[in-house]
C-alpha positions in Angstrom: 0.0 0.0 0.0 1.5 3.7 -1.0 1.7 6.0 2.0 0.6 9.8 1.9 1.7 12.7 3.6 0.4 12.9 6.9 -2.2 15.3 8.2 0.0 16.9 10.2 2.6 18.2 7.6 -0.3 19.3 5.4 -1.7 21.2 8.3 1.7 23.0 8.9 2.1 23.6 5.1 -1.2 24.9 5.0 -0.9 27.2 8.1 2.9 29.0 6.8 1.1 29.7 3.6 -2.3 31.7 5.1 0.4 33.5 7.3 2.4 34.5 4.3 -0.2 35.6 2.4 -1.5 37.4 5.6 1.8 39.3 6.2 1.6 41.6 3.0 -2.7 42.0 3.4 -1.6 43.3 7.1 0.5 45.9 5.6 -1.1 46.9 2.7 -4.6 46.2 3.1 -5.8 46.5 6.9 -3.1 49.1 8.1 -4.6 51.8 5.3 -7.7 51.3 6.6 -7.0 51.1 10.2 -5.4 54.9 9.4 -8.5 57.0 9.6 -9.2 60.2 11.7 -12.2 59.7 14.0 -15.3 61.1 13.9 -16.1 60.7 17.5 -13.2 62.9 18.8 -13.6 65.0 22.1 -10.6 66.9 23.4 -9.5 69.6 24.8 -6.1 71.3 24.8 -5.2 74.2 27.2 -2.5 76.6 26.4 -0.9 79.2 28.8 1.8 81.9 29.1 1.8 85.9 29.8 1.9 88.7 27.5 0.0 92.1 27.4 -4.0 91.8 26.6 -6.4 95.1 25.9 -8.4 95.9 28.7 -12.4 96.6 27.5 -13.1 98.5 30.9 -9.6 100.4 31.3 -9.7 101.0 27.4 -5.8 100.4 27.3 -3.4 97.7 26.6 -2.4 95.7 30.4 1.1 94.2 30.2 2.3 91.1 32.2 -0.7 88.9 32.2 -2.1 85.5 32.6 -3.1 83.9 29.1 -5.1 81.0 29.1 -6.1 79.6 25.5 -8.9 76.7 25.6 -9.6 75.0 22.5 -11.9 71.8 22.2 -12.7 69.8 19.4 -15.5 67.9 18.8 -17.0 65.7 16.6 -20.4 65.5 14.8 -21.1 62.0 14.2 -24.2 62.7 12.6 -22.8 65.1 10.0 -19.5 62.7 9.6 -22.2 59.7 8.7 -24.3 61.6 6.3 -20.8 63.1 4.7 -18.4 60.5 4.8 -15.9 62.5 6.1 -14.4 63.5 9.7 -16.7 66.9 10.4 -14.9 68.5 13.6 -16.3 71.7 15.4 -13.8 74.0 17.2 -14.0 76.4 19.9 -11.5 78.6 20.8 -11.2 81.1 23.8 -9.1 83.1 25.4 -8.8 84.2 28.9 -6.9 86.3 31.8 -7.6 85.6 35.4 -10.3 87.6 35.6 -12.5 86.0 32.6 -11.8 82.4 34.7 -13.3 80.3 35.3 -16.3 81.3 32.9 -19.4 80.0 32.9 -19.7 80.4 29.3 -17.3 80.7 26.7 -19.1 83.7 25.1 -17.4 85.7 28.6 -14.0 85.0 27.6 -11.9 87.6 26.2 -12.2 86.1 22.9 -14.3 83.5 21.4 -14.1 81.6 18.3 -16.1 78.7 17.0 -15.6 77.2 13.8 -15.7 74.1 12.0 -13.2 72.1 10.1 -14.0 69.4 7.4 -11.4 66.8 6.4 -11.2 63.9 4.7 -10.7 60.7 7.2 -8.0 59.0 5.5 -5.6 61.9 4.2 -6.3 64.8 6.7 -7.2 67.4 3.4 -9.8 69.7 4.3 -13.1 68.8 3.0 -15.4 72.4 1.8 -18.8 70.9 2.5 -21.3 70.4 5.4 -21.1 74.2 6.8 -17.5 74.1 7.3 -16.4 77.9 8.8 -14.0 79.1 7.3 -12.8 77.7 4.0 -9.7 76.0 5.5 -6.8 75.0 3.2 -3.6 73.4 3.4 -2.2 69.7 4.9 -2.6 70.1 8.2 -4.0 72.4 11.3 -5.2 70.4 14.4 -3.2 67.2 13.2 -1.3 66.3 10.5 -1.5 63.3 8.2 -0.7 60.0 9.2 2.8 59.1 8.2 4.2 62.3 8.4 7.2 63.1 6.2 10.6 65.0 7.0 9.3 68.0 4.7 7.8 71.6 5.0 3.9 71.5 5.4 1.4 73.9 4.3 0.0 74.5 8.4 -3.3 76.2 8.5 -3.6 79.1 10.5 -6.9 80.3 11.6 -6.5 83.6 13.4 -4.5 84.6 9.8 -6.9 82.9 7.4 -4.3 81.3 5.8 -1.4 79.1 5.5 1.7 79.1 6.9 4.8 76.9 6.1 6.1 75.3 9.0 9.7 73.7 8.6 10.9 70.4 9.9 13.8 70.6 12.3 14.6 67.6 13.2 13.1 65.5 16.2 12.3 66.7 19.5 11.5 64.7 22.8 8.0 65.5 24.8 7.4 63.8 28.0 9.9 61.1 27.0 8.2 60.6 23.9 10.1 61.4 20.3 8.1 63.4 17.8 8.8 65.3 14.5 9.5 69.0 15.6 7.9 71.7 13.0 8.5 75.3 13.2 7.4 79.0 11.4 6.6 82.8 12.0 4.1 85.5 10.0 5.0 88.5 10.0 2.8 91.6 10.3 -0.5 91.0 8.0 -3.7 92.8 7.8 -6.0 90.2 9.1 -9.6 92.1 8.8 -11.5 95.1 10.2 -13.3 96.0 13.0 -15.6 98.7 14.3 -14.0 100.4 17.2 -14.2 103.9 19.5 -11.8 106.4 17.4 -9.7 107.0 20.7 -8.5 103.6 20.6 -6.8 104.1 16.9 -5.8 107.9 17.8 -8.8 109.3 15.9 -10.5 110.8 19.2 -12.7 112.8 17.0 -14.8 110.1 15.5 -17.0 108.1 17.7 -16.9 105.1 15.3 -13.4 104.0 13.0 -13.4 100.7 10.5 -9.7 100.0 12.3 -7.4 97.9 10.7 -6.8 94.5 12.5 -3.3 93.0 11.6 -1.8 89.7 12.8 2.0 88.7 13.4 3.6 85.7 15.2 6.4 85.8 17.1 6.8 82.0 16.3 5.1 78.6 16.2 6.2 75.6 17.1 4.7 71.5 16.7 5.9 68.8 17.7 4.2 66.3 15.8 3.7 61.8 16.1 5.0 60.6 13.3 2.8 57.6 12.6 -0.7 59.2 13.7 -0.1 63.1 12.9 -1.2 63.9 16.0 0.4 67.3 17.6 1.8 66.3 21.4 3.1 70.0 22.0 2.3 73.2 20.2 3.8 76.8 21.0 2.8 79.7 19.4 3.5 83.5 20.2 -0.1 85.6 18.3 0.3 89.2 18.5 -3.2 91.3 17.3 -3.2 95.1 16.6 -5.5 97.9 15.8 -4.4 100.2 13.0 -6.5 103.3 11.9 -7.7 102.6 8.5 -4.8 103.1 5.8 -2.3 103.7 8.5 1.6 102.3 8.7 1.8 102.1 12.3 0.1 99.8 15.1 -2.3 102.3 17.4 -3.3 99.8 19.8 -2.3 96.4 21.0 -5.2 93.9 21.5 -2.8 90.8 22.3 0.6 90.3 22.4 2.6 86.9 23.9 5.7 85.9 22.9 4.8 82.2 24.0 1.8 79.9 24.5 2.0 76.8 25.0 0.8 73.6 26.0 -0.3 72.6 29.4 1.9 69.8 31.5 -1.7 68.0 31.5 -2.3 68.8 27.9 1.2 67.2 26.9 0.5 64.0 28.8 -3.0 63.6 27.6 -1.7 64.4 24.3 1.4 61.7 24.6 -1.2 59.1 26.1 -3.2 59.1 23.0 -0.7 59.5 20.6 1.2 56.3 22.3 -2.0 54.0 22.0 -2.8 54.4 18.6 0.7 54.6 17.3 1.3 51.1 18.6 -2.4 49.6 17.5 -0.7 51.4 14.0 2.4 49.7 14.6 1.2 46.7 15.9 -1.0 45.8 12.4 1.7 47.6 10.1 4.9 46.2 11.0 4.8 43.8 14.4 2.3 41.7 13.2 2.9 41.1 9.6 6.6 40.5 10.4 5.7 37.8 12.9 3.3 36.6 10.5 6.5 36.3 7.5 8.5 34.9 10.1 6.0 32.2 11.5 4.7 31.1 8.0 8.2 30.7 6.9 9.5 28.3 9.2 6.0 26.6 9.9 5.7 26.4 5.8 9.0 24.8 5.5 8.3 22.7 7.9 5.8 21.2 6.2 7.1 21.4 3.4 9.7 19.1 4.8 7.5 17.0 6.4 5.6 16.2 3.0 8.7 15.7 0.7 10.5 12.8 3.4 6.9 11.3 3.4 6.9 11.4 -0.5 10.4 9.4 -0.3 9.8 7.3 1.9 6.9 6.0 -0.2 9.9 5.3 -3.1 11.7 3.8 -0.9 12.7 -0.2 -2.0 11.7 -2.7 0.6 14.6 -5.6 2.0 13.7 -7.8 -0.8 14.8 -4.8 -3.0 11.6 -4.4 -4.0 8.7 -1.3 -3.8 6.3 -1.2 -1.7 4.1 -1.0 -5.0 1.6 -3.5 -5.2 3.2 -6.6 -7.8 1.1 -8.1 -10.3 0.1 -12.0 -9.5 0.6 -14.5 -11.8 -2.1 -17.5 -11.4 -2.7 -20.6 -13.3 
């Protein structure tokens, strides 16, 4: 009788081979779609530092003060369902000690709601679904996943525009090694507003369409590289009244040389960017690698297994025969 490979080899061969066809499915197939911006986020990042801030009730700019920025993001899962697309609202304020704590954000000393759009896999703004303003460029509250060591396009939303932020290299936050971005705008007329002609040195007209121009003294992200998501951010704003046509700053409205990120915010920031970076690593690179290295060795294995069970079938008995069943001769 002619022996077969034994169950056990096939079941080994058959195991290495699903694992190596796994590996490059792991890679290529699940980690693309395991990349994908949420549309269930709810954070909050705090930012502090001192710099000078215009005083409503004094009607004068105050040096030397407490800045708090609060900005929390949120996401509307109903308007992300119907759109197909991450649809984030943003609110922004800013605070001195004696706006905090507020009851409602509408107290603080400035208040800013908006909405951003963007597309779940690549991070690219999105114009639909009542998105306020029309935000360009690759990145503003994250970047892409798999960021690159290159210049980005960095939306700015107190300019209206974009601002190139330069990689420089790698920079450690809470222990934790991210891609460190950097850039500056200079003085640039950001909008209008109605304001008292005192304030823009106009005292004899109750009512001026002042100039409001924007500058930055400097912004700074440090960035995860797998996720895109920013684990420390430093910026320096600086907002000024000009009377209408004029060359000069009349009035400061804020000026900081540095904001930054919260201790708490860091860590939270870290925390997050840790778990899904490895659940990213983990399906990209740990798993499909294991998978390559177990299939390998349990496909040759088998492999083994089968071909010694093949020879040993060929194998000629002690009589110098096959085991091959001989034709009988009979009378």
């Amino acid at each position: 009788m002619r022996r077969t490979a034994s169950p056990f080899s096939l079941i080994l061969l058959g195991l290495g081979t699903f694992l190596l066809v796994l590996a490059p499915l792991l890679a290529w197939y699940v980690k693309p779609r395991a990349a994908v911006n949420p549309v269930d986020i709810d954070t909050t990042a705090v930012y502090t530092g001192r710099g000078s801030v215009f005083d409503t009730g004094k009607i004068e700019t105050v040096p030397d003060q407490r800045i708090t920025v609060t900005q929390r993001v949120r996401g509307n899962v109903a308007a992300s369902e119907r759109s197909g697309n991450a649809v984030w609202d943003v609110i922004t304020t800013v605070d001195t000690d004696e706006s905090l704590p507020a009851a409602d954000p509408h107290d603080a000393l400035d208040f800013n709601p908006h909405r951003w759009v963007l597309d779940r896999r690549t991070t690219k703004p999105v114009h639909c679904c009542g998105e306020t303003p029309r935000i360009e460029g690759e990145a503003y509250l994250k970047f892409p996943f798999d960021v690159q060591k290159r210049s980005y396009q960095w939306w700015d939303n107190t300019l209206g525009d974009t601002v190139v932020l330069k990689y420089r290299g790698t920079k450690k936050v809470q222990g934790y090694t991210g891609y460190r971005f950097t850039g500056s705008v200079p003085p640039t007329k950001a909008g209008t507003r109605l304001v008292p002609g005192s304030i823009v040195d106009q005292p004899g007209r109750p009512q001026v369409l002042a100039e409001e121009w924007y500058a930055n003294h400097g912004v700074e992200l440090v960035v995860d590289q797998r996720t895109g998501r920013v684990i420390y951010a430093q910026t320096g704003p600086k907002r000024t009244l000009r009377a209408p046509g004029a060359d000069k700053d009349a009035a400061v409205l804020l000026d900081a040389e540095k904001i930054s990120f919260t201790t708490a915010t860091q860590r939270e920031a870290v925390r997050q960017a840790e778990k899904d970076s490895g659940r990213l690593r983990m399906v990209g690179e740990t798993l499909p690698v294991v998978a390559v290295v177990a299939g390998s060795v349990l496909a040759l294995a088998g492999g083994l297994l089968v071909a010694r069970g093949r020879k040993e079938e060929d194998r000629p008995d002690s009589t110098g025969t096959t085991d091959s069943p001989q034709p009988v001769l009979t009378k």
